[in-house]
Structures are given as C-alpha cells and as structure tokens.
C-alpha positions as CSV (number, residue, x, y, z in Angstrom):
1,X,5.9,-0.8,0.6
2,X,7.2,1.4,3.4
3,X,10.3,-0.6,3.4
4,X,11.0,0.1,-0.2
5,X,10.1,4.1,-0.2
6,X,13.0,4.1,2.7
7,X,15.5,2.1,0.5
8,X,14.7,4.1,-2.7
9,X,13.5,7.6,-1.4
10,X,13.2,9.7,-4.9
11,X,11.2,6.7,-6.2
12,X,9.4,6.7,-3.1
13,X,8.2,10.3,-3.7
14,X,7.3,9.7,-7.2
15,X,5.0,6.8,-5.9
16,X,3.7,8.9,-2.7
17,X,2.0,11.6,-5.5
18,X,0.8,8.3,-7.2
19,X,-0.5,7.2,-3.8
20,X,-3.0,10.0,-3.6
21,X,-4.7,9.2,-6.2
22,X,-5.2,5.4,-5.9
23,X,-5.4,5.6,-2.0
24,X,-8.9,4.2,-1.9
25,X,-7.5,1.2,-3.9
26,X,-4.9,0.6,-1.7
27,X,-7.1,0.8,1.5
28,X,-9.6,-1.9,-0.2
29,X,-6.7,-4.5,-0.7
30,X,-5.4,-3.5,2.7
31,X,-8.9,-4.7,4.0
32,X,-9.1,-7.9,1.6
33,X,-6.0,-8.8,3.0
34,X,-7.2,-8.7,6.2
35,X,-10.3,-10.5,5.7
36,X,-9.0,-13.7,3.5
37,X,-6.0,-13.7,6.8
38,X,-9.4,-13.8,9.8
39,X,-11.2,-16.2,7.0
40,X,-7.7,-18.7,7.4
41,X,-8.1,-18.5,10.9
C-alpha cells in the first residue's frame, strides 16, 4: 500500500483521510495476516 500512495501521491492522500477511519480494520487484517503466516510455519 505504501508503495502505491508513493507512485500515485494525490490518490494516496485521498486514501490516507479514508485510512483514519477504517484504521482499526486495517490493523485486524494486518494481524490475521500475521497469524495464518506463524500458523504455515
């Protein structure tokens, strides 16, 4: 995602205000996608 904002910075700001709002949606996948890659292991 970071990658992206850099490569398309306006639609990267638009996306950043979005960001604050589904932040703790974001953080949960961030931590299922951590979990399912320790489960593989």
């Amino acid at each position: 995602n970071i990658n992206f904002y850099k490569d398309h910075p306006i639609y990267g700001i638009k996306n950043l205000l979005k960001t604050k709002y589904n932040l703790n949606f974001i953080i949960s996948n961030e931590i299922k996608d951590m979990l399912l890659y320790f489960k593989a292991d």
